[in-house]
PASEBA-1860 file (N, C-alpha, C; in nm, 3 decimals):
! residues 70
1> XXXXXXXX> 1.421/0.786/2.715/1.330/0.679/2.676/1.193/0.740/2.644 ~ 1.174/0.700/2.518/1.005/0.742/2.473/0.912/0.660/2.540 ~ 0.762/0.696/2.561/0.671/0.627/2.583/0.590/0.580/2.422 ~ 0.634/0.619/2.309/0.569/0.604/2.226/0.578/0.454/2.152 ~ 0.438/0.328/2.140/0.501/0.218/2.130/0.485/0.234/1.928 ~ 0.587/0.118/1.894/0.585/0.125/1.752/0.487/0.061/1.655 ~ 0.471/0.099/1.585/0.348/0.134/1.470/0.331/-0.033/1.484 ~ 0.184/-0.055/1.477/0.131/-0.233/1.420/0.170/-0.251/1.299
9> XXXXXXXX> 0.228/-0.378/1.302/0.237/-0.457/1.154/0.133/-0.505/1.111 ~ 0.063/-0.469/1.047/-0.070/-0.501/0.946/-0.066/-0.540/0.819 ~ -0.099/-0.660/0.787/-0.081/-0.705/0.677/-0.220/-0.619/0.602 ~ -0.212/-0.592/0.474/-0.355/-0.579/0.384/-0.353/-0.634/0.263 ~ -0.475/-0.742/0.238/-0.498/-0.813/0.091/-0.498/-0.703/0.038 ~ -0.495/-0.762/-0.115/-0.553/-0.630/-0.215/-0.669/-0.602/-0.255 ~ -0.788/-0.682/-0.150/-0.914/-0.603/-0.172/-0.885/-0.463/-0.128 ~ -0.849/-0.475/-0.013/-0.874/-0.369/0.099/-0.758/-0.255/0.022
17> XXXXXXXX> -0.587/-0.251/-0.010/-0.568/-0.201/-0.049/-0.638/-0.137/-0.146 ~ -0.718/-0.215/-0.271/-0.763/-0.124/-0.333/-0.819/-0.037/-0.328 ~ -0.959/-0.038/-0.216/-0.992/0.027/-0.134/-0.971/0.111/-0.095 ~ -0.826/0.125/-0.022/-0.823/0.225/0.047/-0.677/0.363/-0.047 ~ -0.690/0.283/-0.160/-0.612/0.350/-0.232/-0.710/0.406/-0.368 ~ -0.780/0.333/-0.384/-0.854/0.423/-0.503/-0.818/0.343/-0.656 ~ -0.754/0.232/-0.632/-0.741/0.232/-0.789/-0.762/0.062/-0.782 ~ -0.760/0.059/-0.943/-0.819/-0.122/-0.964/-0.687/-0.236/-0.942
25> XXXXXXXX> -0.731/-0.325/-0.954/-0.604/-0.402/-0.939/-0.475/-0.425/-1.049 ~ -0.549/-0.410/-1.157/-0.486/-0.358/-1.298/-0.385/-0.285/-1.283 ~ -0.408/-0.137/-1.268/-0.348/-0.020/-1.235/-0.247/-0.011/-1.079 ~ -0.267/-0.105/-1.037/-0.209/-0.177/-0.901/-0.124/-0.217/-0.950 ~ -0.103/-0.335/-1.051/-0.046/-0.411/-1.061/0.090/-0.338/-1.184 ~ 0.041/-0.257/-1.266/0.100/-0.147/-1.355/0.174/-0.086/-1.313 ~ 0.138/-0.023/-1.153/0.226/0.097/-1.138/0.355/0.009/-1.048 ~ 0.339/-0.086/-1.003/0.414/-0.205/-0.960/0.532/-0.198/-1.049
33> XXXXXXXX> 0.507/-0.243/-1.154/0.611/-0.290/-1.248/0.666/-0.206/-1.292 ~ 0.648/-0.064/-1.318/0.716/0.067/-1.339/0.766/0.152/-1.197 ~ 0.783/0.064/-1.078/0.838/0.111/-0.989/0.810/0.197/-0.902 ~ 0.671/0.243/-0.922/0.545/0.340/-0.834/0.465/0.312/-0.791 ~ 0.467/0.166/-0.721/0.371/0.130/-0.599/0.475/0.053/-0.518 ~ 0.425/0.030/-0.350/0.528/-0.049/-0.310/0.451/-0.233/-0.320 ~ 0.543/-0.265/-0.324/0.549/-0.398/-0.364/0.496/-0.531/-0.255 ~ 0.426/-0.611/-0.278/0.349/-0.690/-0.167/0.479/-0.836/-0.103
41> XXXXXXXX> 0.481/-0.849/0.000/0.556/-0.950/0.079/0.469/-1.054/0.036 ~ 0.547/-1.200/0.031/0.453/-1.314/0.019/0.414/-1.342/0.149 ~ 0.335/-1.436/0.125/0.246/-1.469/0.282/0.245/-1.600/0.265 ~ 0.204/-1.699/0.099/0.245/-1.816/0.119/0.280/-1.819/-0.056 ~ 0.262/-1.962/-0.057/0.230/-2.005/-0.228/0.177/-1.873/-0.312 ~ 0.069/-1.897/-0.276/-0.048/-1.835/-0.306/-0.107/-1.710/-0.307 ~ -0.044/-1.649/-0.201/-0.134/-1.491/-0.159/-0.014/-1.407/-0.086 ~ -0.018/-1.234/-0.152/0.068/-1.198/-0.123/-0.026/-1.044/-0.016
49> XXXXXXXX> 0.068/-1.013/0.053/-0.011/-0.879/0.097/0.110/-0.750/0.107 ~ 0.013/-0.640/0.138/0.106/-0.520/0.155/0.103/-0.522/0.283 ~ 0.242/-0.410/0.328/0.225/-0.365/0.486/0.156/-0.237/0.482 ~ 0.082/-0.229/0.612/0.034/-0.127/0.609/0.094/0.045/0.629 ~ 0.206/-0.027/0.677/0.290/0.118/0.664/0.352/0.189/0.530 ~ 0.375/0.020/0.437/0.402/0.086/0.275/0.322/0.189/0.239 ~ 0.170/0.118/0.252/0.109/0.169/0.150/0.043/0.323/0.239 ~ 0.030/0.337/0.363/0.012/0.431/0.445/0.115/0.517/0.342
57> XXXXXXXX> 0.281/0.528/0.376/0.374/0.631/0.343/0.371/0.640/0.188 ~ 0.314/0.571/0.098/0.261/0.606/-0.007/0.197/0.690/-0.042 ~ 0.047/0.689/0.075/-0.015/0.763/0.008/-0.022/0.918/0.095 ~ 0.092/0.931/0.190/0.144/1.024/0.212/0.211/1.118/0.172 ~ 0.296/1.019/0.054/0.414/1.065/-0.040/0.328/1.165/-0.195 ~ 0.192/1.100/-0.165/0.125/1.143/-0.357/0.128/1.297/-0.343 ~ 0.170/1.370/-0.416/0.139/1.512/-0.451/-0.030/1.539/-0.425 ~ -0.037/1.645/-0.369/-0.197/1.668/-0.332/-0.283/1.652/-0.447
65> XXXXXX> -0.236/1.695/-0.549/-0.312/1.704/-0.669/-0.312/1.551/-0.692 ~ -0.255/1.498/-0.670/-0.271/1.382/-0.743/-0.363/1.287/-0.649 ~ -0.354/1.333/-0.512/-0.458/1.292/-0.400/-0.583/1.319/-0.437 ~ -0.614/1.465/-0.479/-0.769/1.477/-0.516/-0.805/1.462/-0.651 ~ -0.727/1.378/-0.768/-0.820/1.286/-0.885/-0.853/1.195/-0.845 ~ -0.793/1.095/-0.743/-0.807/0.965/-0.728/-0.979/0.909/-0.670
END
């Protein structure tokens, strides 16, 4: 038995994603539809968010180089 407890579920709007990813919502929304961003859960009607672990192992996944244009 681990003591280690499991990661928080954190929802993030896409202010904050953008934020913390570096790019506009445009280009958010672009790399979406070509299958290179992960994709937001609905929340209601209206407003959708990412998990924070998507977009965490995302930007884990970017090639370094591609870490330091952004």
């Amino acid at each position: 038995m681990t003591n280690e407890s499991p990661p928080s579920f954190r929802i993030l709007r896409r202010p904050e994603v953008e934020r913390l990813v570096g790019l506009s919502r445009s280009s958010i929304y672009a790399m979406m539809a070509k299958g290179e961003f992960p994709r937001p859960i609905c929340l209601s009607r209206r407003a959708v968010g990412w998990r924070q672990t998507d977009i965490d192992e995302w930007l884990n996944c970017r090639p370094l180089a591609v870490r330091n244009q952004l």
